[in-house]
N, C-alpha and C positions, 0 to 999 in steps of 0.2 A: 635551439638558437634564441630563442624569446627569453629565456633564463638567462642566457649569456649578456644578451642584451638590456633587461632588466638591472642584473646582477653592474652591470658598466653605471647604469645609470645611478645607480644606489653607491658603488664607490663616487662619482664623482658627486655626490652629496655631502657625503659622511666626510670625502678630504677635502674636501675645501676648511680653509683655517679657522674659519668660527665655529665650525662644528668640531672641527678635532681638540679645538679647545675646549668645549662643555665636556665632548667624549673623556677628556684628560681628566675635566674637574670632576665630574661624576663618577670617572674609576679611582681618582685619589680619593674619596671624598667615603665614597662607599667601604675602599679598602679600611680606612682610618675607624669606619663605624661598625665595620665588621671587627677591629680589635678590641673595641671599647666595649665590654662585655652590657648590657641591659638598654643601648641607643637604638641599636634593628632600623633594616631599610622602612619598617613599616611608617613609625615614628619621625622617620630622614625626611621620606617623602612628603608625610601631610604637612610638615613643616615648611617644607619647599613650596608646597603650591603656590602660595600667596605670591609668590613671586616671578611666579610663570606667566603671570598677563604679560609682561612688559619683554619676556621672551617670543624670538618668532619661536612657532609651533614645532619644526623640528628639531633645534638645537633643543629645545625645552626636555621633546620625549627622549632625545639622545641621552643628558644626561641625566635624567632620573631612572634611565633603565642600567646608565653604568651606575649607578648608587645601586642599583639592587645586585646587578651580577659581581661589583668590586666587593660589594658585604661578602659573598659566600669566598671569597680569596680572601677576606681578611680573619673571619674566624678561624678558621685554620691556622693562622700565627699563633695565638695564643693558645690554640687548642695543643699544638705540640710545643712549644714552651712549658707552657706553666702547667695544663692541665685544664685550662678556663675555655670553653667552647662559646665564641663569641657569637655564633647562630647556633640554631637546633640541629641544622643540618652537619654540623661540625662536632659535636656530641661522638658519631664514630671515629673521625679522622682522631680525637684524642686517644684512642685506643692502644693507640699501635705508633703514633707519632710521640706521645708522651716517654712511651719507654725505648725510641729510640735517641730521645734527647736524652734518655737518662746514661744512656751508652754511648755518649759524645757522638752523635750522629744529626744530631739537630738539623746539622746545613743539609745532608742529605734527604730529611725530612721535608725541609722547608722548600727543595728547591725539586723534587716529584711530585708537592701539593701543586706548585705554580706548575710545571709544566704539565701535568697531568689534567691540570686545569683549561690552560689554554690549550692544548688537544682538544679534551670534551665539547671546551666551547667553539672551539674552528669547526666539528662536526657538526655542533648542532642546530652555529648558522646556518652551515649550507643545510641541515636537515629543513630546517625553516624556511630555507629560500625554495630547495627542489619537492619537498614532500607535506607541505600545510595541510594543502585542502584534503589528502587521503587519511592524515592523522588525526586532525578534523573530526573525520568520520567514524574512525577508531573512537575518539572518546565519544561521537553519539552513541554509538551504541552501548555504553556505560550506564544504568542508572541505577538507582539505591539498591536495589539487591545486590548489583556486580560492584560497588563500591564498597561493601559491606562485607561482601564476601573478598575482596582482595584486600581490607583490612584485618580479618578473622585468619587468613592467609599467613598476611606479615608478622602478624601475633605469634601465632604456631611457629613461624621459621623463628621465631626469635629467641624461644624458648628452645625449641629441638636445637639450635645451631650455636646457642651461647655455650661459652665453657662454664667449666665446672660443672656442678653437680644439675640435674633437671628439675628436682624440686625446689631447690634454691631460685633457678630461671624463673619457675613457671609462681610461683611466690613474689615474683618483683615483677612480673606481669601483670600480676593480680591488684598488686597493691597499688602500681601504676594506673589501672584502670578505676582503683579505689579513690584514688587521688583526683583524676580528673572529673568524679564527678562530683566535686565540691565547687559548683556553679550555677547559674540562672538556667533553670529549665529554660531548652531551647524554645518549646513548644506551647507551654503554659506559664511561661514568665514567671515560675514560680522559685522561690532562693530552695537551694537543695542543700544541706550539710555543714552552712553555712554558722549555725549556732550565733545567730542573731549580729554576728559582727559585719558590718557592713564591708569591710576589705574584701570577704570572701565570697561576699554574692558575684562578682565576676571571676572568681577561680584565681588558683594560686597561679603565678606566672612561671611559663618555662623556666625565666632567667632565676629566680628563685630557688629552685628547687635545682638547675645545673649547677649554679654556684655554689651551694651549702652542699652538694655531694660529691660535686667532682674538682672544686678548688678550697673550701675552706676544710672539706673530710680530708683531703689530701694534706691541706697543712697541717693538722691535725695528730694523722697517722705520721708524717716526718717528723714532728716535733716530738714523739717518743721513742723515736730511733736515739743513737746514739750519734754523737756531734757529726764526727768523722762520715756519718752515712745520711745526711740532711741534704747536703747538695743535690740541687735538680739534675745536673753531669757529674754522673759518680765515675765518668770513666773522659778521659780526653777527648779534644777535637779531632776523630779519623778522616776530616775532610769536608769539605765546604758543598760540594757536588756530588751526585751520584754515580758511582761507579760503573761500569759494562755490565757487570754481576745485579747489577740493582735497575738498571735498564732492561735488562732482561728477563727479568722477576717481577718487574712492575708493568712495564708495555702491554702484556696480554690481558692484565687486572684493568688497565686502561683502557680499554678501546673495550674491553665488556661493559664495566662500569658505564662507557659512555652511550652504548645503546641501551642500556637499560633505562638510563637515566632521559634518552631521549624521547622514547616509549613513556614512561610514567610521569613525565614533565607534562605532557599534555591531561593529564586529568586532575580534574579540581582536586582542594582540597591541599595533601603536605606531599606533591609532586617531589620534588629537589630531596625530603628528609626519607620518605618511604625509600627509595631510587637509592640513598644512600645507604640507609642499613640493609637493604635487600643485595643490592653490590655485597657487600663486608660478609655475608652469609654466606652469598654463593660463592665467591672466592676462599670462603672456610672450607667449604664444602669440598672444591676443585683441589685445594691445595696438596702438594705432596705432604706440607709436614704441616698441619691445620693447628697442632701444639705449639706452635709459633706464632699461634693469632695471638691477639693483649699484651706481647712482651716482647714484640719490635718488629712485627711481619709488615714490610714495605710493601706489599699489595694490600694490606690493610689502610693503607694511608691514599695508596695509587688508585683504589676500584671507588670509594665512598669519596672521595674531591672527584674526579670522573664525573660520574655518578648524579653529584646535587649539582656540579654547574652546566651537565648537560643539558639535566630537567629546569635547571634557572630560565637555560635558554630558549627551550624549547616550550616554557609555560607562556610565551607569548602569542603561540602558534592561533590557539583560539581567541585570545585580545585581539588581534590581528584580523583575524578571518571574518570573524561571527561577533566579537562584538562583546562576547562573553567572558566575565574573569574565572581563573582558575584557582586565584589568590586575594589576596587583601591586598599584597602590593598591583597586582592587577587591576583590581578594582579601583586603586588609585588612579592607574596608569589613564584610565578609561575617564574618571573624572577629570584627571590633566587634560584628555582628549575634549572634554565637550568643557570644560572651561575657553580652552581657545576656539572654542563653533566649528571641532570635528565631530561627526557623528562614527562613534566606531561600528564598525561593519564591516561585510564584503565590499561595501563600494569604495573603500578608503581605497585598494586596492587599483581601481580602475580611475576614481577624480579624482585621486593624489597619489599620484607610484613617488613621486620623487621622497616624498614623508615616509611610504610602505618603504621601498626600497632602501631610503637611505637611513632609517632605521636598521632594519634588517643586516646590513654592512659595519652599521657601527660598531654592532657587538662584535665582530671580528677585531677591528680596529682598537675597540675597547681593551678586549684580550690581551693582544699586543701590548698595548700599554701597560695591561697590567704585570705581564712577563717582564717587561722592561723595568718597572716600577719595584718589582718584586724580589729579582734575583741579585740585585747589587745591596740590598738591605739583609741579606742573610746572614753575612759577617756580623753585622750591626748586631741582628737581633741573637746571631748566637755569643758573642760579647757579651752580653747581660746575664746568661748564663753563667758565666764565670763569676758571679758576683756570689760572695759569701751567702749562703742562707740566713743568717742574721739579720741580713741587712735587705734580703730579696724578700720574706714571709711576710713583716710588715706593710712592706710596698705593696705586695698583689693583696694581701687583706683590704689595705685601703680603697686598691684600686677597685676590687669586687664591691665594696660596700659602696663605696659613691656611682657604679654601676646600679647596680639593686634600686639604690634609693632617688635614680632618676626616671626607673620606672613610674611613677606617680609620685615623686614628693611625700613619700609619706616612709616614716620609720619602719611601718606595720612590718615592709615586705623584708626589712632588714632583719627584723628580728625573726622573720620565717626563715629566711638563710640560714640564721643561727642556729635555726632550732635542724634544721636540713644538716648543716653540718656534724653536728652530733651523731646524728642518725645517719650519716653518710662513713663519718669513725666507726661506730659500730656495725656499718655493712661490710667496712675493710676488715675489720676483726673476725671476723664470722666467715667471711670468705663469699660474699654474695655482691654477683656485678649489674653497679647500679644502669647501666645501657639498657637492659629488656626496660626497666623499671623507667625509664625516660620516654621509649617508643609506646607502652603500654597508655603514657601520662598525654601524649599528644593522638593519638589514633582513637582511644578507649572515643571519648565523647563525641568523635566523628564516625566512627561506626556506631556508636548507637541511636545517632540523631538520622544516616541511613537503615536501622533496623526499624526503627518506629516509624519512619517514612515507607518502605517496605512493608509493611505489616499493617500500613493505612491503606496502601493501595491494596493489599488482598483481603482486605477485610479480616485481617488474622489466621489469614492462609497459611501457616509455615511453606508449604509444598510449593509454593511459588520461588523458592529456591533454585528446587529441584527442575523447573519448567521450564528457567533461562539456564541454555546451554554454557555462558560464561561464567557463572555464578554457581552453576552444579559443578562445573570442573575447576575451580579455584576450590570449593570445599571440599571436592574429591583429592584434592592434593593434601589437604590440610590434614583430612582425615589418614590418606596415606602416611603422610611424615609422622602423624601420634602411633598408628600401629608399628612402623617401623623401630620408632624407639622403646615402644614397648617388648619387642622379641628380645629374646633373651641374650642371645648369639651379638646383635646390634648394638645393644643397653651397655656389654659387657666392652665391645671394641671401643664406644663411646667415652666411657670410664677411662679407658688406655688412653686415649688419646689426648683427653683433655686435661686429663693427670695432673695437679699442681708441681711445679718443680718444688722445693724444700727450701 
């Protein structure tokens, strides 16, 4: 009853008109920054602060949390258009969205990312509203080892569960984890790999390395096709919405996606990205025909959007409760808070439910919005598709590079695209997919800044692993999935399976 009753109080916050209008501005605002490949809520946000004195305190945090959950709706547009994943967390949804635009299926793409979306996220308010404080407690029990080890986890699924070949995977895992440590020792401040150039003492940027391998290698690899085969829809519009067939193939990918995504949304760190490639594996895994992933499988698009906006919404759970971020946009969220003389914490909870509460409601409302927002520009954005290749390659080159280069104003990162591209043509040629090699580039230096954490606290114990029971059984799994693939019988059906078509 006390939920029920809560739960009234929190709508009657969030509708009232001045707050459904930040809610508005903050979900357009986000969606727009999630298209624009190299802006990110992170950026939106610190941007915005300056301007939150002169807002009261709740419209304020309403619409800086729709900037961050409209961003995870908006990279997804482009991620199945063009190929441009305008979050990290959208890097999967290209997978499978990409090649269903290429099969004149765009609107169906576009309009499972948005509903699939607003699902996860109606779950995972009410996850928020009924289950904080027990999830809460879930992520205490998490520290560097069991963080460490369900990174070491996602690694292995990544590599065992990508197609193609396993040494190819486990090669773009590696080189991923190579990549990411061209950065400022976390621990000793010290520049790592960086070969004196000062751009790279803070590490190559996600957006750099998504863009030069999965939209400017893409342009790339088209432009040596032949005319007739450059077009991003090499096949007609079958339809603007998804079918019964496509509802039903996607709905069960959905609602897994979305616990999973609600579960790993609450632990620091890439809650929303982990959530999303972890969905796309295990719906490979579940699926009848798994040879279908990369080359238009609609629960590859349904489980990973699920997935990252369930974990969006539910990484507020401990901002909320405890006070603690799970995120950099968190972390914001939390200096929004004591900019206006909120102290975040448990007490928000009990001297201001009407802020807890109607928070917590807006994201619902948000959602809405963003459905609303989202499925009448489908038409729109699958129109653009129809435009000549000619005339569409330079545009999105433009557009990625003036992305890139609002990363920091500086050319440097432009020209790491360039050089990304290349090397993202030569991954298409070769047959190697750059995805493990993205998760490998964001996880590597967060599992190893938990190993060296882990390994201070045992004094160089390995066996301290083995001594937390969450941490032995995340690596008991890992180590299961490498012997599995190594049986002969397994390796052999594997090979079938993931077979390249010709």
């Amino acid at each position: 009853m006390d939920l029920l009753n809560n739960l009234a109080l929190g709508f009657q916050t969030s509708l009232s008109l001045i707050n459904l209008w930040y809610a508005f501005l903050g979900a357009m605002l986000g969606t727009l920054i999630g298209v624009l490949p190299g802006l990110g809520p992170i950026a939106t946000i610190a941007m915005l602060l300056p301007s939150m004195y002169s807002l009261e305190p709740t419209s304020a945090l309403i619409m800086l949390a729709g900037v961050f959950y409209g961003a995870q709706y908006g990279g997804s547009t482009t991620a199945i258009l063009i190929n441009v994943p305008g979050e990290a967390s959208s890097v999967v949804t290209a997978l499978d969205g990409y090649q269903m635009a290429r099969r004149g299926r765009a609107g169906a793409a576009l309009a499972t990312a948005a509903l699939s979306s607003f699902f996860a996220g109606t779950i995972g308010t009410l996850v928020v509203a009924a289950f904080a404080p027990p999830l809460t407690e879930l992520a205490f029990e998490f520290g560097a080892p069991e963080y460490c080890a369900l990174m070491f986890l996602g690694l292995i699924g990544a590599v065992v569960l990508a197609s193609g070949s396993f040494i190819k995977a486990l090669a773009m895992v590696v080189l991923g984890l190579l990549l990411g440590q061209i950065n400022t020792d976390a621990i000793t401040a010290v520049p790592r790999f960086s070969f004196d150039i000062p751009e790279l003492t803070d590490g190559i940027s996600f957006v750099v390395i998504a863009m030069g391998l999965f939209s400017f290698g893409e342009i790339i690899a088209n432009l040596g096709k032949p005319p007739q085969h450059r077009d991003v829809m090499v096949k007609r519009v079958s339809g603007l919405m998804p079918t019964a067939q496509d509802v039903r193939e996607s709905a069960p990918a959905a609602f897994r996606g979305t616990l999973l995504g609600c579960v790993l949304g609450v632990l620091p760190g890439a809650g929303p990205i982990l959530a999303s490639f972890s969905s796309y594996t295990i719906e490979k895994k579940l699926a009848r025909h798994p040879e279908e992933f990369g080359k238009g499988a609609i629960q590859g698009v349904a489980a990973p959007e699920a997935a990252n906006n369930a974990g969006a919404q539910t990484a507020f759970i401990p901002m909320l409760t405890l006070g603690i971020p799970t995120s950099a946009v968190m972390a914001l969220m939390i200096g929004a808070m004591t900019l206006m003389g909120i102290q975040p914490g448990p007490q928000v909870m009990t001297s201001n439910p009407s802020l807890f509460w109607g928070l917590i409601t807006s994201m619902w409302v948000g959602n809405l919005m963003l459905v609303i927002l989202n499925l009448p520009l489908i038409g729109i954005w699958v129109k653009l598709l129809t435009v000549p290749y000619r005339f569409l390659f330079p545009a999105i080159m433009a557009f990625c590079a003036i992305g890139v280069y609002t990363l920091s104003n500086n050319t440097f990162d432009v020209y790491c695209a360039a050089a990304f591209a290349v090397i993202g043509f030569l991954f298409h040629k070769l047959g190697f997919e750059p995805a493990p090699l993205i998760l490998g580039f964001i996880l590597g230096p967060m599992m190893e800044e938990n190993l060296r954490r882990t390994l201070l606290m045992a004094r160089g114990d390995w066996s301290i692993f083995l001594s937390r029971p969450i941490a032995a059984t995340m690596l008991a799994l890992a180590v299961a999935l490498v012997i599995a693939i190594a049986l002969p019988a397994i390796r052999k059906k594997r090979e079938e399976v993931f077979v390249e078509e010709e």
